[in-house]
C-alpha positions in Angstrom: 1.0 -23.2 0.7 -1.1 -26.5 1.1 -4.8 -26.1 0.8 -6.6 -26.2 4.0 -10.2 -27.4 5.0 -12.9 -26.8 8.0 -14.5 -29.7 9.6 -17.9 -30.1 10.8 -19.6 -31.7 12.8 -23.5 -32.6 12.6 -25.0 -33.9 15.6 -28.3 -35.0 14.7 -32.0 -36.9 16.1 -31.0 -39.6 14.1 -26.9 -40.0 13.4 -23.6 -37.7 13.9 -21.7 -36.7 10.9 -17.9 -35.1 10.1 -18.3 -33.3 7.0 -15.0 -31.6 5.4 -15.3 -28.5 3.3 -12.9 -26.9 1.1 -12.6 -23.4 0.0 -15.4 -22.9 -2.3 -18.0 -24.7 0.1 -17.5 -28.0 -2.0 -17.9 -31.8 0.6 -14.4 -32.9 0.1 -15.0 -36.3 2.9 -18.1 -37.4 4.7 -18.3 -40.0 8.3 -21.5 -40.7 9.3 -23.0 -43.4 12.3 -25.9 -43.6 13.9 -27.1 -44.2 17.5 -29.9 -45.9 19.0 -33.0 -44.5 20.8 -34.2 -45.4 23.6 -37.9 -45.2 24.9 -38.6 -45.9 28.0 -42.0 -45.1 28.0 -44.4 -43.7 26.4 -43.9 -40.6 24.7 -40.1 -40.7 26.3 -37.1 -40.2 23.8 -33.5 -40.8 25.0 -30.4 -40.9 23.6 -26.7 -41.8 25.4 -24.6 -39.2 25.5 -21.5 -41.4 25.8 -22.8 -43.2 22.8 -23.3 -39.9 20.6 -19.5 -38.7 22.2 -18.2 -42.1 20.9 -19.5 -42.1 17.2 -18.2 -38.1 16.8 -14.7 -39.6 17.5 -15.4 -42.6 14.8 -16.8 -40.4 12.2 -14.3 -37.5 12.6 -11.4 -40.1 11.3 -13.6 -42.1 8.9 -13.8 -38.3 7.4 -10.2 -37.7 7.5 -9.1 -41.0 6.2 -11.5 -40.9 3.2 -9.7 -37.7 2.2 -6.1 -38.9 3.2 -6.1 -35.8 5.4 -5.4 -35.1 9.2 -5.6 -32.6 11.6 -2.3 -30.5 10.0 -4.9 -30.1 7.1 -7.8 -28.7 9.1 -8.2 -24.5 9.8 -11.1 -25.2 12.0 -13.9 -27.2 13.6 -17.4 -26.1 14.0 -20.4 -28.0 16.0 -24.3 -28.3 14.7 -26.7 -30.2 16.7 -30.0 -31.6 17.4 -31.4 -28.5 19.8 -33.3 -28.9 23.2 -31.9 -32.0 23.8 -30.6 -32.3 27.1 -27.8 -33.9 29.0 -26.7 -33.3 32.7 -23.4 -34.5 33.8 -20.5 -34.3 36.6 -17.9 -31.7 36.2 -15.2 -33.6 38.5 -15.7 -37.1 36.3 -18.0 -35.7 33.0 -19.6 -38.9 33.6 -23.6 -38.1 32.6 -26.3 -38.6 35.2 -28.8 -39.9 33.0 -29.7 -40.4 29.4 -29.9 -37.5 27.5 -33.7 -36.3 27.2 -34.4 -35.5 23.7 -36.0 -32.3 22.2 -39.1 -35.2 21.0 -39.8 -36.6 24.8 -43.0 -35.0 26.2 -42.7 -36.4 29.6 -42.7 -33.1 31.4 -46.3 -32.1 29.9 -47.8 -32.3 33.7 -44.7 -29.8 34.7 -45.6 -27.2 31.6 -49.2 -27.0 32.9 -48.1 -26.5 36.2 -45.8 -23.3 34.9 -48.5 -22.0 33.1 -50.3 -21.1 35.7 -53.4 -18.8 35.8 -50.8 -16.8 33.2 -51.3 -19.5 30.5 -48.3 -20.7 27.7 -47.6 -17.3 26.7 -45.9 -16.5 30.3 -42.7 -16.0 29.4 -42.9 -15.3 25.6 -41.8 -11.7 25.9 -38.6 -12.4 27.9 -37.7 -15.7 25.9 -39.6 -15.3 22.7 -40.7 -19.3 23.0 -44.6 -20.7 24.5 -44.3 -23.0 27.5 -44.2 -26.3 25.4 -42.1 -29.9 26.2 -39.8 -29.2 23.4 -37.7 -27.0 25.2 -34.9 -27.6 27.4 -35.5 -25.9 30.4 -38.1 -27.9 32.1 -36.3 -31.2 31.0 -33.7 -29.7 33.4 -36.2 -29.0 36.2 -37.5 -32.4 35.4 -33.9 -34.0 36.3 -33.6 -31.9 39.1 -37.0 -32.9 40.8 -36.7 -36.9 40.5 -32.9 -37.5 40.8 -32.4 -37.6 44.7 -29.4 -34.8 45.4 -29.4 -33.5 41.9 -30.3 -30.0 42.4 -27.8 -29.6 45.4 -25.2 -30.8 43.6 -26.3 -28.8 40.9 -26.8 -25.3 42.8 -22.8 -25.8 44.2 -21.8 -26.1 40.3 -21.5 -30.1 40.9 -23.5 -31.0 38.2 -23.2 -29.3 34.9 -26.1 -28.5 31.8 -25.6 -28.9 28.2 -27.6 -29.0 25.0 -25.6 -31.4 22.6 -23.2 -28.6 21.6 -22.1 -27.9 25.4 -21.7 -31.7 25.7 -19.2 -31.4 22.7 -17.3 -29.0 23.3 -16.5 -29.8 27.0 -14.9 -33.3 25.6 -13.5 -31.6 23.2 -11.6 -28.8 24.6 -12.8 -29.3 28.8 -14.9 -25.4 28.5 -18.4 -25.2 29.6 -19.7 -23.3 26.9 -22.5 -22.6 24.2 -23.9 -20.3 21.7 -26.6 -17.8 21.8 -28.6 -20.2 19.0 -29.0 -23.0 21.4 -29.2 -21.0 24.2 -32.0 -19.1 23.1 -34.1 -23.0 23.3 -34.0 -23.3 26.4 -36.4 -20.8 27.7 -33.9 -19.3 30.3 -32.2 -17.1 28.0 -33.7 -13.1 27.5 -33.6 -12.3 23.8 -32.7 -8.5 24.1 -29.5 -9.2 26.7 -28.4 -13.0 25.3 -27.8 -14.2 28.8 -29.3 -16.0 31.3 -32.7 -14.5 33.0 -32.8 -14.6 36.8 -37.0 -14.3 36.8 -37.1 -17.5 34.3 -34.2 -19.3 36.0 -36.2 -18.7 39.0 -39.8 -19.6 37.7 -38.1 -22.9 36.2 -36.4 -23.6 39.1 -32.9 -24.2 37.3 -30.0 -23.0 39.3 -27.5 -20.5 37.2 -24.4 -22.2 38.7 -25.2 -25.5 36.2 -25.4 -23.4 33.1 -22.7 -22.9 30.2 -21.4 -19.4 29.4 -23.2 -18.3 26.5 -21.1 -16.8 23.4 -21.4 -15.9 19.6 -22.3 -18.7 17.3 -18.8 -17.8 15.5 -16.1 -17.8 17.9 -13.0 -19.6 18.4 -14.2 -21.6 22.0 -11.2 -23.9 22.8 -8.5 -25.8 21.0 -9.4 -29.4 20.3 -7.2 -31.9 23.2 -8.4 -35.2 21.5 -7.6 -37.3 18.9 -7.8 -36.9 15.6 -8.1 -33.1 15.7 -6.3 -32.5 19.1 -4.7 -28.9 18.6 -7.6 -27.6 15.8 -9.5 -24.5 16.8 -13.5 -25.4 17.9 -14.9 -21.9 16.1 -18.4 -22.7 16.0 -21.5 -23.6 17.6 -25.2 -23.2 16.4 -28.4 -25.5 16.4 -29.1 -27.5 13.4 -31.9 -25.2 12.0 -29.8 -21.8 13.1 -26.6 -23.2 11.2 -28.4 -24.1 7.7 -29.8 -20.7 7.7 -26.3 -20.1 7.5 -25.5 -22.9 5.2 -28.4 -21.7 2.3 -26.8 -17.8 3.1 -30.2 -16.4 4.2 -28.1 -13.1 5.7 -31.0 -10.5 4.8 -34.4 -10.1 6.2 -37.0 -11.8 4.6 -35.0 -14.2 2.8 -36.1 -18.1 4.7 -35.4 -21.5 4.7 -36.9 -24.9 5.9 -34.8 -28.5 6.7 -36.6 -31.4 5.8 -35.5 -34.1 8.4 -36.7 -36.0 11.4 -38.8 -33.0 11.8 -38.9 -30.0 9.4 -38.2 -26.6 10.5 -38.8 -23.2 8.5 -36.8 -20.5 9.8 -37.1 -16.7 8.5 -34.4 -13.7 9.0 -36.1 -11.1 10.6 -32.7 -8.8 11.1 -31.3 -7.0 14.0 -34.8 -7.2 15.9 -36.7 -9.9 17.2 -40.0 -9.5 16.1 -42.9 -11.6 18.5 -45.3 -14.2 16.9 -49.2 -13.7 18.0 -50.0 -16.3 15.6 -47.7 -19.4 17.1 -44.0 -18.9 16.2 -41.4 -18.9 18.0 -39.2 -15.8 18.5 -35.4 -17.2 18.5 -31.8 -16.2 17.4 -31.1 -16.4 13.7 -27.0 -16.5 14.7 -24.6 -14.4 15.7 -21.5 -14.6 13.7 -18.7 -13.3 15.8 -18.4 -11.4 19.5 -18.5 -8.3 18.0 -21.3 -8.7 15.4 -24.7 -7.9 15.9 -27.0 -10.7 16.5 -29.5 -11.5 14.1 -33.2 -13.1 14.9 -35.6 -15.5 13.5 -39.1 -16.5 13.5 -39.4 -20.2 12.9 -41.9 -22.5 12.4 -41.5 -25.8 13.9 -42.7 -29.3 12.6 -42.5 -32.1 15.0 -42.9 -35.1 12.2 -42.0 -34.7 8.9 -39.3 -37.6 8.0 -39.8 -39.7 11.0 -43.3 -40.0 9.4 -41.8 -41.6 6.4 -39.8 -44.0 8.8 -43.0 -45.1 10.4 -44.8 -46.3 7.5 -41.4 -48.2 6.9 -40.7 -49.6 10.4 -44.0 -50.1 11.9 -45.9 -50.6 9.0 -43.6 -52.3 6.7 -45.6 -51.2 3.3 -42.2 -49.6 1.9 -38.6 -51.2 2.7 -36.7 -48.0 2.2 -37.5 -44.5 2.4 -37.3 -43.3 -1.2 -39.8 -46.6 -1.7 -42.6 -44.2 -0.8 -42.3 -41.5 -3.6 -43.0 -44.7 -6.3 -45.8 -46.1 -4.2 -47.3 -42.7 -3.6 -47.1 -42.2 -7.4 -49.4 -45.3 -8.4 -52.2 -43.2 -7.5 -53.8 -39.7 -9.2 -54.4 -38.3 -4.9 -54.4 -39.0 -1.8 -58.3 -40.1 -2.0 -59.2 -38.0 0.3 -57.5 -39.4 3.2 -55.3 -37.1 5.3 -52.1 -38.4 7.5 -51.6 -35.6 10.9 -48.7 -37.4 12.4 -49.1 -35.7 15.9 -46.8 -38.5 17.5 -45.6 -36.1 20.0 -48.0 -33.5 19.9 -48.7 -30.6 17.8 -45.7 -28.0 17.4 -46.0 -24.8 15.1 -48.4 -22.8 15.2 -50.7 -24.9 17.9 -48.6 -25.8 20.7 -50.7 -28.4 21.4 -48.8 -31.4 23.7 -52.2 -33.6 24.3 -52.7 -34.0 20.5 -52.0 -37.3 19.4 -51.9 -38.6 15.6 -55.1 -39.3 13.5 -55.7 -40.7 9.5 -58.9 -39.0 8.7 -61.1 -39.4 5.6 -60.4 -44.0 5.6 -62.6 -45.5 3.3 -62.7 -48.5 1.2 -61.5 -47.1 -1.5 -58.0 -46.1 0.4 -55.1 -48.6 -0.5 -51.5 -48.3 0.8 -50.6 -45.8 -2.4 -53.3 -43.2 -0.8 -51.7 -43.6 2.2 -48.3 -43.4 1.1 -49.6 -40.2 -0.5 -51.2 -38.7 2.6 -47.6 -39.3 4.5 -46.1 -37.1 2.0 -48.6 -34.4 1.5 -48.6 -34.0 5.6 -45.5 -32.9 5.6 -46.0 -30.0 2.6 -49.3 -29.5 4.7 -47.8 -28.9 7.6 -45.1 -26.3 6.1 -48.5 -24.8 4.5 -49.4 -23.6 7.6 -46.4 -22.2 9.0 -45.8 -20.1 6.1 -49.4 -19.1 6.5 -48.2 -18.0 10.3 -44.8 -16.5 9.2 -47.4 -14.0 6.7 -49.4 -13.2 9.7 -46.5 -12.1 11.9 -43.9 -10.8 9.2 -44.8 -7.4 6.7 -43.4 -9.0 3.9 -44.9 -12.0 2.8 -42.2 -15.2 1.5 -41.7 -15.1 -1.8 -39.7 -18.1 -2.5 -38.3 -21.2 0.2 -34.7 -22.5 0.1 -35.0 -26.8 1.4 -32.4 -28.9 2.7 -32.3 -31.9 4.1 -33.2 -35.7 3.1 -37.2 -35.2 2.2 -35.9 -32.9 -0.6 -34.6 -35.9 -2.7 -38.5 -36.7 -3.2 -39.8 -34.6 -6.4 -43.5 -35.7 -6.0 -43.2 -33.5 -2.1 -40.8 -31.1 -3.5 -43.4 -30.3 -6.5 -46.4 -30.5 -3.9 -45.1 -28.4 -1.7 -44.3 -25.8 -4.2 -48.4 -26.2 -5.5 -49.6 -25.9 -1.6 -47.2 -22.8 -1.0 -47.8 -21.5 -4.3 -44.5 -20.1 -4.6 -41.0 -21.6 -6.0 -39.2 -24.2 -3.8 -35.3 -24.3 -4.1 -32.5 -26.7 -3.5 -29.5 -25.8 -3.5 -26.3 -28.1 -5.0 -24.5 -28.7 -1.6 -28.0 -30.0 0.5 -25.6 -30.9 3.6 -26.5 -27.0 4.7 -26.4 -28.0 8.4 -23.2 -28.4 8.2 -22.3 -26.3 6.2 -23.5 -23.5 7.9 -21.6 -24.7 10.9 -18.2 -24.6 8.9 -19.2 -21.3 7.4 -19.4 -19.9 10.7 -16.1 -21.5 11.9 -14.2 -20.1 8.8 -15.2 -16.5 9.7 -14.0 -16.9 12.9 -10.7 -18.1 12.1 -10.8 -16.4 8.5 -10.8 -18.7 6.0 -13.6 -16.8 4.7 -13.3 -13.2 4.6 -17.4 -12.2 5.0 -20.9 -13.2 4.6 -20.8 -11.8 0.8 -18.0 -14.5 -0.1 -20.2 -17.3 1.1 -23.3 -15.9 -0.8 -21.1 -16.6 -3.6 -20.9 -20.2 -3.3 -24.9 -20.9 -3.0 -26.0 -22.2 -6.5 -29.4 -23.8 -6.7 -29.7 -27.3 -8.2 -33.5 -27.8 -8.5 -36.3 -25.5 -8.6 -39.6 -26.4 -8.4 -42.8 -24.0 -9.6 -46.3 -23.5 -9.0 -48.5 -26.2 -11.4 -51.6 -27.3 -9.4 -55.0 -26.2 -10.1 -55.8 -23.8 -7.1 -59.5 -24.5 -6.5 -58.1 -28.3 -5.4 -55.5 -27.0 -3.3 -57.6 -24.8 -1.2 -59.8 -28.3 -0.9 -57.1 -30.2 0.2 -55.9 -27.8 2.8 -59.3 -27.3 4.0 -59.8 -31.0 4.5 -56.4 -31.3 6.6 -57.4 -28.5 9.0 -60.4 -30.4 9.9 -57.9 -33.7 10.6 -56.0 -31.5 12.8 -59.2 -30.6 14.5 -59.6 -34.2 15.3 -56.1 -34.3 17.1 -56.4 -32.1 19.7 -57.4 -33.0 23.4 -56.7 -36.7 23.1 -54.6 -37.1 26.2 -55.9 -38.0 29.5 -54.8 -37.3 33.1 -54.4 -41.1 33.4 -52.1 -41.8 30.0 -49.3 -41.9 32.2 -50.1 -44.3 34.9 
């Protein structure tokens, strides 16, 4: 019988990738293409949704034809994407009605004050597990609704349909209006105890029910593919980027966590069959739910606005390094960062603060500081950062992490990899296949088609390819992390009423 293969798609902030697995969790074939961003203001992040739609089709046959394979060769297709991000478009046509809104755009920080209320950003933590915050996708959709004239008419008659990127997908994929409990539980209309949509937070958002997608199990066979190359392949899965590489690094038992080092980095920890709510800045979110019948499993994640887009800062808008692994040999012409400290709070502060009117600050700038300090303080803010998420996830969790499983393109750098491991004090591992995102997503689509049998025959595949291990002197970690709280300090309460005029 011929060897088959699952295909996965990565929707991503930054590009869309096909990916091709085989059996034993090996990348057979890889298409990758990127897409612009648009801002259109300040603080506003777009993306085209016919331009993402295009570039899946190009990088789903650059995949095949790197392997010689086609569609006859492929068990299944699963989906991972960039989360929160939010497109609207029309059923009759599936034309969009504007520019997606991406999960970095803050523009609807006057509309999250005005939910709050006397009630404050916790108001609907217990039914949605999430803070009122401009990540999410929920008021994004309210914001359309408000400032598009006829939108939310056409939208309560079922006109005008929602999507994160997944939804968007699959309905040009396979024409159902669909997503998974993962993404659905980002949008702060979903209730984490009956995974479906809430009528009191549809209602307080002001999002009509009829515009939403039927929510299902992350691992579930959701349409046959009707386009080319794949037309007549199974879609099987859906989950958010962060949800499917907890998948990906097989974190199936409580306790066990992993963080993505990307565009932004995200630390996600398996909490089991319950969802267990943060006091100390979390969010409360689906871990996955792999298959209708399965139980669904939760996660307390930690999540970092600015981690990699950092690095592409210094590169763009500063110029001191002409390619992102440039930074790890500036960065290591100096002993420390000399006591300068990088909080990139581009779009605000996200886990644990919550804070949207924060804006970025370099603290500690002296003459001394040279472009390898700085290049230094860019890296160490992103181990920083994870530093005090983990510090979060102790607060809220019994059982304190022990070790971290990394993915993602940060983890090529050994001078952050070995920081981060000295800030965190514990052992930071990589594992051989570092593609987890999609991974996990073709993990979950070979359960539900079964190419893979169970969970236990994917733990089989993970094999780590780096460790890293505690080495730094203590008394000059605690220093350093002291230092950085009080740059945080500085970020807070920067924006003005006026900013947006």
């Amino acid at each position: 019988m011929p060897e088959k293969y699952v295909a996965s798609i990565d929707q991503g902030t930054a590009s869309s990738r096909c990916i091709i697995f085989d059996q034993a969790g090996r990348i057979v074939s890889v298409g990758q293409k990127e897409h612009r961003h648009h801002f259109p203001r300040p603080g506003w992040v777009e993306h085209d949704p016919e331009e993402i739609w295009s570039n899946v089709l190009i990088v789903v046959a650059e995949a095949l034809d790197n392997a010689s394979l086609s569609r006859d060769d492929i068990a299944a297709l699963g989906i991972a994407n960039q989360r929160e991000t939010t497109v609207l478009w029309e059923r009759r046509t599936g034309v969009p009605v504007h520019r997606a809104i991406n999960w970095q755009d803050t523009r609807t920080d006057h509309l999250i004050h005005e939910l709050e209320g006397d009630a404050g950003q916790d108001r609907f933590r217990d039914r949605c597990g999430l803070p009122l915050a401009t990540y999410f996708s929920g008021p994004k959709i309210r914001w359309l609704l408000d400032r598009i004239p006829g939108l939310r008419e056409r939208a309560e008659a079922g006109d005008v349909l929602f999507g994160t990127i997944d939804s968007w997908l699959i309905w040009k994929l396979c024409g159902r209006h669909v997503t998974d409990v993962t993404n659905a539980s980002r949008t702060m209309l979903m209730n984490l105890e009956t995974l479906d949509w809430d009528d009191e937070l549809l209602d307080a958002m002001g999002v009509p029910r009829a515009m939403l997608p039927s929510i299902q199990a992350s691992a579930s066979v959701y349409g046959e593919t009707g386009t080319a190359p794949l037309a007549g392949v199974p879609v099987a899965s859906a989950l958010g980027d962060q949800h499917a590489a907890l998948v990906g690094q097989t974190c199936f038992s409580p306790g066990e966590a992993k963080c993505t080092y990307g565009t932004g980095s995200f630390l996600l920890l398996n909490t089991g069959e319950q969802p267990v709510l943060s006091a100390s800045g979390l969010l409360t979110t689906m871990g996955y739910k792999l298959g209708e019948d399965q139980p669904a499993t939760y996660a307390l994640e930690g999540s970092i606005a600015v981690t990699g887009a950092l690095v592409q800062w210094f590169r763009d808008n500063l110029g001191l390094i002409g390619s992102a692994p440039e930074i790890e040999t500036l960065a290591r012409t100096v002993e420390d960062n000399g006591g300068c400290y990088f909080v990139p709070a581009f779009s605000g502060l996200f886990s644990p603060h919550w804070r949207s009117d924060a804006r970025g600050v370099i603290a500690g700038l002296t003459s001394y500081i040279n472009r390898g300090h700085l290049a230094r303080a860019v890296l160490e803010a992103t181990a920083l950062q994870t530093r005090e998420v983990v510090e979060a996830m102790n607060a809220d969790y019994p059982v304190s992490i022990s070790g971290l499983k990394v993915d993602g393109g940060m983890t090529a750098n050994n001078l952050l990899m070995q920081f981060l491991a000295d800030v965190l004090d514990v052992p930071v591992m990589r594992p051989i296949v570092a593609e987890t995102v999609s991974l996990g997503a073709a993990y979950a689509a070979g359960l539900a088609v079964g190419f893979w049998p169970d969970e236990d025959s994917l733990r089989e595949h993970w094999h780590k390819a780096a460790e890293w291990l505690p080495r730094r002197n203590g008394m000059a970690v605690e220093k350093g992390y002291r230092k950085w709280k009080k740059a945080v300090a500085r970020t807070v309460d920067w924006v003005d009423e006026d900013d947006e005029e």
